[in-house]
C-alpha positions in Angstrom: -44.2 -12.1 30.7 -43.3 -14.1 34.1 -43.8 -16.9 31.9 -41.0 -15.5 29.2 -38.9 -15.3 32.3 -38.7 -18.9 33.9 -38.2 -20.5 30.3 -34.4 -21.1 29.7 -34.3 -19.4 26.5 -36.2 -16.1 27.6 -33.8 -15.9 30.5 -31.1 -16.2 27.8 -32.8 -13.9 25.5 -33.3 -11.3 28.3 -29.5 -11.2 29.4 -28.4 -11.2 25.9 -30.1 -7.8 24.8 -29.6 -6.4 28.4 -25.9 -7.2 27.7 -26.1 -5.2 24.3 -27.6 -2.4 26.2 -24.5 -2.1 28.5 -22.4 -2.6 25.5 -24.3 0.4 23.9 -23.8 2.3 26.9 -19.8 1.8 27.2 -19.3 3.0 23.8 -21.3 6.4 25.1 -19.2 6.8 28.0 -16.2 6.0 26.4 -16.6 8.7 23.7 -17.1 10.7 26.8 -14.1 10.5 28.3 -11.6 9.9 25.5 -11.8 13.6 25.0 -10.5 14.7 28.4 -7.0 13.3 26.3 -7.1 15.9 24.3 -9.8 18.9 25.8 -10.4 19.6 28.9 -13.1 22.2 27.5 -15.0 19.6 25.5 -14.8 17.0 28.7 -16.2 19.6 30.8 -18.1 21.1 28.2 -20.0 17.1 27.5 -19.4 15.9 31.3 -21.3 18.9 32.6 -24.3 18.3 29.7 -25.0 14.6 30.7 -24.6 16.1 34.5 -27.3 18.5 34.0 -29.9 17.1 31.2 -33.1 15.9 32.8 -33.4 13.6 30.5 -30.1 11.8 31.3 -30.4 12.2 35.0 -34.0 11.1 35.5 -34.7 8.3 32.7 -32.1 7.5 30.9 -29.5 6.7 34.3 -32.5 5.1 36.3 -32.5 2.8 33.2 -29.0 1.8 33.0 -28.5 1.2 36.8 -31.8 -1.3 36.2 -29.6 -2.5 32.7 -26.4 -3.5 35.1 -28.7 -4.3 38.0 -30.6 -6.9 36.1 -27.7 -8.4 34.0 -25.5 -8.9 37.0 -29.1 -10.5 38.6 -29.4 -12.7 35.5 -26.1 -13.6 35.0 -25.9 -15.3 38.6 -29.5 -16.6 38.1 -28.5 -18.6 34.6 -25.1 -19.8 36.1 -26.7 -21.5 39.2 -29.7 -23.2 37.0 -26.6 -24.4 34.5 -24.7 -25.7 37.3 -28.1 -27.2 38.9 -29.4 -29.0 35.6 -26.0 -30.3 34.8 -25.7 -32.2 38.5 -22.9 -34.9 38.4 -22.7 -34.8 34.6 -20.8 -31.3 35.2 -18.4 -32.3 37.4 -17.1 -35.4 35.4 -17.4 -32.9 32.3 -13.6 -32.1 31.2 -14.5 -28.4 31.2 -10.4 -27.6 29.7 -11.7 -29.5 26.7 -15.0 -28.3 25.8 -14.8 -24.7 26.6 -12.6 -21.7 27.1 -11.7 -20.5 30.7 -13.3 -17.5 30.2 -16.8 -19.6 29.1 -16.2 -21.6 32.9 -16.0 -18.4 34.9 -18.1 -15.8 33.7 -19.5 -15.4 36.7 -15.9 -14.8 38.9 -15.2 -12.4 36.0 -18.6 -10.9 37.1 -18.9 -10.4 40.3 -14.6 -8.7 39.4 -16.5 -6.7 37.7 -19.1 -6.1 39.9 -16.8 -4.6 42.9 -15.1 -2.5 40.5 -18.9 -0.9 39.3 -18.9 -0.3 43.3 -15.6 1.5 43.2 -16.5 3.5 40.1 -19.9 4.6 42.2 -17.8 5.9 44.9 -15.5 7.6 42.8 -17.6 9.1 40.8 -21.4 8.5 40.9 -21.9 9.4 44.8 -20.0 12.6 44.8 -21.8 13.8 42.0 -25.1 13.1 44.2 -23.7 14.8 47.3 -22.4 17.7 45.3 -25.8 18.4 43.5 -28.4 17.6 46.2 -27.0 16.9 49.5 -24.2 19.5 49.9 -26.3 21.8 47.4 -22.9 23.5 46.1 -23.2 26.1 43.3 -22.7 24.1 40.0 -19.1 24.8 38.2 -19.1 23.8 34.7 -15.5 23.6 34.8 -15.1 21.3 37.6 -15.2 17.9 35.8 -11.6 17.5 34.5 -9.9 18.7 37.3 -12.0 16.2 39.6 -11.2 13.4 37.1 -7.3 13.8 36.9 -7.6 13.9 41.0 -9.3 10.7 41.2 -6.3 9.1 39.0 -3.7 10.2 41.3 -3.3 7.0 43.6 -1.4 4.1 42.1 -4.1 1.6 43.6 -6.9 3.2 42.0 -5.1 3.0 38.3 -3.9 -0.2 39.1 -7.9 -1.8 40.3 -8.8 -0.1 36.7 -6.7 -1.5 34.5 -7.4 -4.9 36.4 -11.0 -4.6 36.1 -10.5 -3.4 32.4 -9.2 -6.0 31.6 -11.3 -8.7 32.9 -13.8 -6.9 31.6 -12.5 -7.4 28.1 -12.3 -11.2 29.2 -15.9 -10.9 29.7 -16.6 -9.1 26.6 -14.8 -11.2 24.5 -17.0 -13.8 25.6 -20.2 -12.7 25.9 -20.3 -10.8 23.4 -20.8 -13.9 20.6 -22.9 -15.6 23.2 -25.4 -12.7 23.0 -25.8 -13.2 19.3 -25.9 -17.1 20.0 -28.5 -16.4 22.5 -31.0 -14.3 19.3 -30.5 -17.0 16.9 -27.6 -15.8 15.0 -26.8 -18.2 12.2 -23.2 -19.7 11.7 -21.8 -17.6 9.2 -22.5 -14.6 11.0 -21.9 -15.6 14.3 -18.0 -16.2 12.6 -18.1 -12.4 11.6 -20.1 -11.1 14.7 -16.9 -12.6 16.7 -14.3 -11.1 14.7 -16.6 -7.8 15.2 -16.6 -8.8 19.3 -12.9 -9.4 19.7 -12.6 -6.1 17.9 -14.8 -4.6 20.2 -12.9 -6.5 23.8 -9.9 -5.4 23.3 -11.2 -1.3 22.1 -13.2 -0.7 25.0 -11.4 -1.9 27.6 -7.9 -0.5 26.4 -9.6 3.0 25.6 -10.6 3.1 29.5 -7.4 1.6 30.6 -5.2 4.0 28.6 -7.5 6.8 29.8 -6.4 6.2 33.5 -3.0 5.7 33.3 -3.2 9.1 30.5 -4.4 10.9 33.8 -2.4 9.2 36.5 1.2 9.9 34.7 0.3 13.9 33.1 -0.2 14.9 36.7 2.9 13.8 38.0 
């Protein structure tokens, strides 16, 4: 396995279906939260499930905090060895012409995206862990929706969402056909895996996006 690990194409291989897994994941948590547009009963109802199940709390969230923890890992790891192998090549290398700008920084879109992961933990993740087991409170099944509209209140806070949204449909956009590239995808259906990955870029990120400001302007 360590051996799978320092080849160039099982590090590729490795990000590319850890990438898939956080792209699986976002389309969970989306379909989470698009219903506090129109329930605040189902939000709670499905907020307060995934809050309580053992088997979300114990395996499945261990898992995806590995998922991001070794993408982000990756992603850095694969950038410096590119950077490393191409030496003086790269820098003569008209990058404008041979790539998109998205392609070239990856990894500044990253590490965006990274901070903002940070600032979603501390909104969210951290109070949830201090409510539960540190202040022991009594649980209230109807407590999600309100605390989500709360944390929408401050302009900053929307504004360092729809931001990081959007950079992280940048990412996406990106990623997403070099994933597929990445397993061997031939040709013809990397063209159609694209088409299905800008689809999929611009979705996910405006459903998040559209979900804050939703929250940040129905409580004023």
């Amino acid at each position: 396995m360590s051996g799978f690990f320092k080849s160039s194409i099982g590090r590729k291989v490795a990000m590319a279906l850890s990438a898939f897994f956080l792209m699986f994941f976002l389309i969970i948590h989306l379909a989470v939260n698009i219903t506090s547009l129109f329930s605040a009963d189902v939000f709670n109802e499905m907020s307060h499930f995934m809050g309580t199940n053992p088997l979300v709390q114990f395996a499945l969230q261990p898992v995806l905090i590995f998922g991001v923890v070794f993408h982000f890992i990756m992603g850095f790891v694969l950038e410096l060895r590119n950077k490393k192998a191409k030496g003086v090549a790269y820098a003569k290398n008209n990058g404008a012409a041979n790539s998109t700008w998205m392609s070239r920084n990856m990894v500044y879109s990253g590490l965006v995206i990274l901070a903002f992961l940070v600032l979603h933990f501390i909104d969210f993740w951290f109070p949830e862990l201090n409510y539960k087991y540190i202040a022991v409170n009594p649980e209230d099944p109807t407590r999600y929706f309100h605390e989500l509209q709360e944390k929408f209140i401050p302009v900053w806070r929307v504004a360092a969402y729809v931001i990081a949204f959007i950079l992280l449909g940048l990412h996406l956009a990106h990623g997403f056909a070099s994933s597929f590239q990445s397993l061997g995808a031939s040709t013809i259906r990397q063209k159609t895996l694209q088409t299905f990955g800008k689809a999929y870029s611009i979705i996910i990120p405006l459903g998040f996006i559209v979900i804050a400001l939703y929250h940040h302007f129905s409580h004023h």
